[in-house]
N, C-alpha and C positions, 0 to 999 in steps of 0.2 A: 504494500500500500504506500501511498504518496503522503507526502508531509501533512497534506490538509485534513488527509483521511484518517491520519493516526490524531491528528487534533481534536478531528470532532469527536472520534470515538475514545479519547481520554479525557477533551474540554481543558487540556493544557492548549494553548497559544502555539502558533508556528514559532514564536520568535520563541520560547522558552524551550521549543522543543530544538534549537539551533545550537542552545544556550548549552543544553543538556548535551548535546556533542561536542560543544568546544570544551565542556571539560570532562569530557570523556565516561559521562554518565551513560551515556547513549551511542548507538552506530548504525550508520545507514550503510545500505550499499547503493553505490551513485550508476545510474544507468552511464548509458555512452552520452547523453547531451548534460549530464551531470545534475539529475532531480534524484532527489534523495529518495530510498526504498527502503521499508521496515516490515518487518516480519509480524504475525498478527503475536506473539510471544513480546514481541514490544509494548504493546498494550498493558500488559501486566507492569512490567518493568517500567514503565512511566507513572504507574499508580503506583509501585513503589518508592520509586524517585520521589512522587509527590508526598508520600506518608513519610516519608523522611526530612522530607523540607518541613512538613506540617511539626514534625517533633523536634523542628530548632537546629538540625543539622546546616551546616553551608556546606555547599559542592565541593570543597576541600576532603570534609570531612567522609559526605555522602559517599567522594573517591574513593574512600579509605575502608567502608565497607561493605561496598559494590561487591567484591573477589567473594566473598562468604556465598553470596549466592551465585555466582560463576563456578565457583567451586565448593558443593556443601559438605562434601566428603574428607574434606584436606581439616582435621583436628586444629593445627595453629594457624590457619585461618579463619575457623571459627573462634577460636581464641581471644585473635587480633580484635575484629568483631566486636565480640563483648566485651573486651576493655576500653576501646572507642567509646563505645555507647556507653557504657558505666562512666568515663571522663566526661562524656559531654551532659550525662544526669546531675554529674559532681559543680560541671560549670554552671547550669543551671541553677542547682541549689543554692547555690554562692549568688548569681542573679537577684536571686529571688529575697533572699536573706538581706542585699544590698539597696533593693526596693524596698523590703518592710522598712529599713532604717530612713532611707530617705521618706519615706509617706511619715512619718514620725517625724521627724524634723520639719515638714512642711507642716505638719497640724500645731507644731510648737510655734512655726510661726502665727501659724491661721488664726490660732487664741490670741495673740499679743494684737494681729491687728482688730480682731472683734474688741476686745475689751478698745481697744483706743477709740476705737471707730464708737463703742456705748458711750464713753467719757466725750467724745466731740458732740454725736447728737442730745444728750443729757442736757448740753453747758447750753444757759441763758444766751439769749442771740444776741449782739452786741447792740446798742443801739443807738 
């Protein structure tokens, strides 16, 4: 199938699925006038791709776990695998722990300006 065909039957974008072969998520085979062709096994592998972007991977990373399912039999590639994905649940946590503290800092602001903003509308209007 052609680029637009594997688009609409994943509803990723052409451009995303171009995106997905320059870093080597994806591969086509290019006829002779050079349109790209994908196997209907593609399809999966694009919902893959996308569930992995969906769970905060970048294409660096996604690279980095691709092989596990190219190769599911090979032990220290399943391995690799799942220490990726355990680092990038670890980076996440760390995310996330580093939001809580910030939304806490912003409500320590938020008090100081409610209380100022009571004490301004409170005060007799000058006159």
């Amino acid at each position: 199938m052609r680029i637009g065909e594997l688009s609409k039957r994943t509803g990723v974008s052409p451009r995303s699925l171009r995106y997905y072969e320059d870093q080597g998520l994806l591969a086509s085979a290019r006829s002779d006038a050079g349109q790209r062709h994908y196997s209907d096994a593609d399809v999966k592998r694009v919902a893959l791709i996308r569930q992995l972007f969906d769970a905060g991977m970048s294409s660096r990373v996604i690279a980095s776990v691709l092989p596990c399912v190219d190769t599911p039999t090979d032990p220290a590639i399943t391995e690799s695998a799942f220490v990726t994905m355990t680092h990038e649940r670890e980076r996440i946590d760390a995310d996330i722990a580093h939001l809580l503290q910030t939304r806490d800092a912003l409500d320590v602001l938020i008090g100081i300006n409610r209380r100022y903003w009571a004490e301004l509308t409170s005060a007799p209007v000058p006159g």
